[in-house]
N, C-alpha and C positions, 0 to 999 in steps of 0.2 A: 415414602412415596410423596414424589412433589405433587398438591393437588390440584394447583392452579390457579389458587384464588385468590393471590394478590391484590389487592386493591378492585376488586370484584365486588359490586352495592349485592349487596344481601337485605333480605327483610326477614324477620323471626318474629312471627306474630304469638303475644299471649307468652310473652318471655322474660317476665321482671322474677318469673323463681322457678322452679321443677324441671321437669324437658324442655320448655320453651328456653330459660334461661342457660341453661347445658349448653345448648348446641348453639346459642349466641356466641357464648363464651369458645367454644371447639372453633366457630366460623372467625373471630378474631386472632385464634392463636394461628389460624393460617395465612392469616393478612388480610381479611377481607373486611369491607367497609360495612360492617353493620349498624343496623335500624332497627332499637328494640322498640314494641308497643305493650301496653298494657293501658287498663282501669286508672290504676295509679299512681301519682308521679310519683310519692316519696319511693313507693316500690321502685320505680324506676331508677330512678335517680342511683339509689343504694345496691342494683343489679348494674349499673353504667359505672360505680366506683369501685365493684367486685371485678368486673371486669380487665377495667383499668390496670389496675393494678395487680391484677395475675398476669395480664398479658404486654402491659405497655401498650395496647389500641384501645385507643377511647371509642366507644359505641356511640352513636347518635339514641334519640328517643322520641317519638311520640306518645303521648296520654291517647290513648284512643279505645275505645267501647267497639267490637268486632260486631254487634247485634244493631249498626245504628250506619247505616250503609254511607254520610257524609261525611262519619271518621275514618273508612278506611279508602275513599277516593282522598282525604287530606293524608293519610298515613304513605298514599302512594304518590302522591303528588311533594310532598315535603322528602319523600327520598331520594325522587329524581330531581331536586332542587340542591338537594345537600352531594348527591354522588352523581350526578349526572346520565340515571338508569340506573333498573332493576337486571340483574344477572338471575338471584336465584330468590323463589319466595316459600317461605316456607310458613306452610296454614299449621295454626294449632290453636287449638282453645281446652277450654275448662271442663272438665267432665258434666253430665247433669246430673242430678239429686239422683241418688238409687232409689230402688224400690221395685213394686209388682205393677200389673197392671191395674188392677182394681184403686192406687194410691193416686193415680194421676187426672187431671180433668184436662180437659182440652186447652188449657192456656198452658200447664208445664207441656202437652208435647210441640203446642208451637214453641215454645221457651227454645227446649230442644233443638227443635228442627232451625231454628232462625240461628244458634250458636252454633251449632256441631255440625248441622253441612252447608244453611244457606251463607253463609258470614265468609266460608269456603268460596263458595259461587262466586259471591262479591269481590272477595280479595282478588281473585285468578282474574274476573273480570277488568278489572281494574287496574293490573299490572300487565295484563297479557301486552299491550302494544310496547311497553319495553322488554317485555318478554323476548318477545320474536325477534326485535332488532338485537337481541342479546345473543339469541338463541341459546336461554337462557333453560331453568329449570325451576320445577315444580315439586318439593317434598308434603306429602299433607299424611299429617299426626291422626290413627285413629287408635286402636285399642284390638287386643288381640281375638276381640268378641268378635272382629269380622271372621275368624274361623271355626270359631266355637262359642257360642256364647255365656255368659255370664252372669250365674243366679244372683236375681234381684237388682240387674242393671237392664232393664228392658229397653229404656231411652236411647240409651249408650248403645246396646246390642241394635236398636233399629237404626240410626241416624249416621254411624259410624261404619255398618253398610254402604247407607248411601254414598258413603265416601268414596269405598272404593269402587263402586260402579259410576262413580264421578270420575274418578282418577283413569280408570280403564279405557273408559271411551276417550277421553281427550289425549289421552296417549297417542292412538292413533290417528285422531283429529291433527294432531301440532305437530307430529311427527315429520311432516314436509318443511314445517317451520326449523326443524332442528331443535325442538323443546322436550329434554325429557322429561316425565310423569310418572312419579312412582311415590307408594304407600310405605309407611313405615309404621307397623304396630308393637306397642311397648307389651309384654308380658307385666310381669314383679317387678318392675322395676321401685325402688325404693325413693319415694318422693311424701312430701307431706298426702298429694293426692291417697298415694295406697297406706297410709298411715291412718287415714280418717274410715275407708272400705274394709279396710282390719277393725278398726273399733266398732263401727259399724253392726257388722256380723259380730263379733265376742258377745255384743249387748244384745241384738237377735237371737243368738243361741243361747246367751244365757254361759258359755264358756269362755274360760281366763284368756285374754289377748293372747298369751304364750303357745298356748295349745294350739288359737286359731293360725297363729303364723307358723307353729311344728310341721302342723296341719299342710298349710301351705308350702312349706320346701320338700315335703314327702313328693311332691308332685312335679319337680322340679328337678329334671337330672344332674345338671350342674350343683342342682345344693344350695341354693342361697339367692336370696334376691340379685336381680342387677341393679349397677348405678347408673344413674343419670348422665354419666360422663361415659361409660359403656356403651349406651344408647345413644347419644348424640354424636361418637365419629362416627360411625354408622348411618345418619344422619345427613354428617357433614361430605361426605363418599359421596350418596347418592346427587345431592344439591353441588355437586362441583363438576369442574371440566375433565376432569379424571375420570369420570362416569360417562362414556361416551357412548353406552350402548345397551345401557340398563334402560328399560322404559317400562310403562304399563304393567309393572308387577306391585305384588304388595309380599314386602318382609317382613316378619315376626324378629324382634330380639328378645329371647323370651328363654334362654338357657336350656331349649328345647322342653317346654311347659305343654306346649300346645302338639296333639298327637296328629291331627289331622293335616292333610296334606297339603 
């Protein structure tokens, strides 16, 4: 399938490694001008030469902190400087610290709240005027916990909610604009992220990593974690012109993990 994205400015926020960097990588192999951001540049720099050189399209980069509201007006300004518009943006960031409620005080759930929805708010804000002249599209990363939630991720379980009741209404909000608005939540997918939530729990439980990940594909009809490159066309589908009619949902890639509807 031709997907359309040609020389098409993309932005992939929170993409120097895991999902974010996937679907950077996916959005260049189809032509499109991407803009990766992250914390850090050597990161960057070293996701901007993986790139390269899988695909023959060199990415752009900004250093940018998504919790710090005048790196991501320079993140969107430096894009449409280098590609002349935003087509498609796509929100992602960092998961927050696990745990219960009783572990957090009121600065981890602003922590939370300022990475995982409001930084969300910011970016959309922030590109929507090339948004609309693009009629352009909106992917935003949460976690499969918007359907079910997730023992000892309560931060993650509240704020990635608000995502998609973020995503939902603007859907129909932008809808006249021609912008579509749609959720994309990772299941197992296999990233350093679920590498560290596996060690995590082993050392909670007190049982061998092996067990806890057995543990975890018993629950997983497909059988096996997904890749990061699995995830990200799927991704790339929804953030392109080939998508001309999907809006206001949220998908699960998740090898059918999650029961609920």
């Amino acid at each position: 399938m031709n997907l359309g994205l040609t020389d098409k400015p993309v932005i992939v926020c929170a993409s120097s490694a895991g999902l974010g960097k996937a679907t950077a990588l996916e959005y260049a192999r189809e032509g499109a001008r991407v803009m990766l951001c992250a914390r850090r540049e050597s990161e960057l720099r070293r996701a901007v030469d993986e790139i390269k050189s899988a695909t023959g399209n060199e990415p752009r980069h900004v250093v940018a902190d998504m919790t710090k509201p005048g790196d991501i007006v320079q993140l969107v300004e430096q894009t449409v400087a280098a590609f002349g518009g935003v087509f498609a943006l796509v929100n992602n960031s960092g998961g927050p610290p696990a745990g219960t409620f009783e572990q957090f005080d009121d600065a981890a759930w602003q922590g939370a709240f300022e990475l995982n929805l409001l930084s969300y708010v910011r970016t959309i804000r922030a590109a929507l005027p090339h948004l609309r002249q693009a009629r352009g599209r909106i992917v935003t990363f949460t976690s499969s916990s918007v359907r079910s939630p997730i023992e000892n991720l309560i931060l993650s379980n509240t704020f990635r909610t608000g995502v998609m009741g973020l995503a939902k209404t603007l859907a129909a909000e932008l809808a006249p604009d021609g912008i579509l608005v749609n959720v994309l939540g990772p299941g197992r997918i296999h990233t350093a992220r679920l590498d560290q939530l596996d060690q995590r729990r082993a050392e909670k439980s007190g049982l061998p990593l092996e067990q806890i990940r057995s543990d975890a594909l018993k629950g997983i009809p497909l059988g096996r974690y997904g890749t990061a490159g699995e995830y990200a066309k799927v991704a790339v589908f929804l953030g392109s012109p080939a998508n001309s009619y999907v809006t206001g949902q949220t998908l699960l890639v998740d090898g059918g993990m999650v029961k609920a509807y």
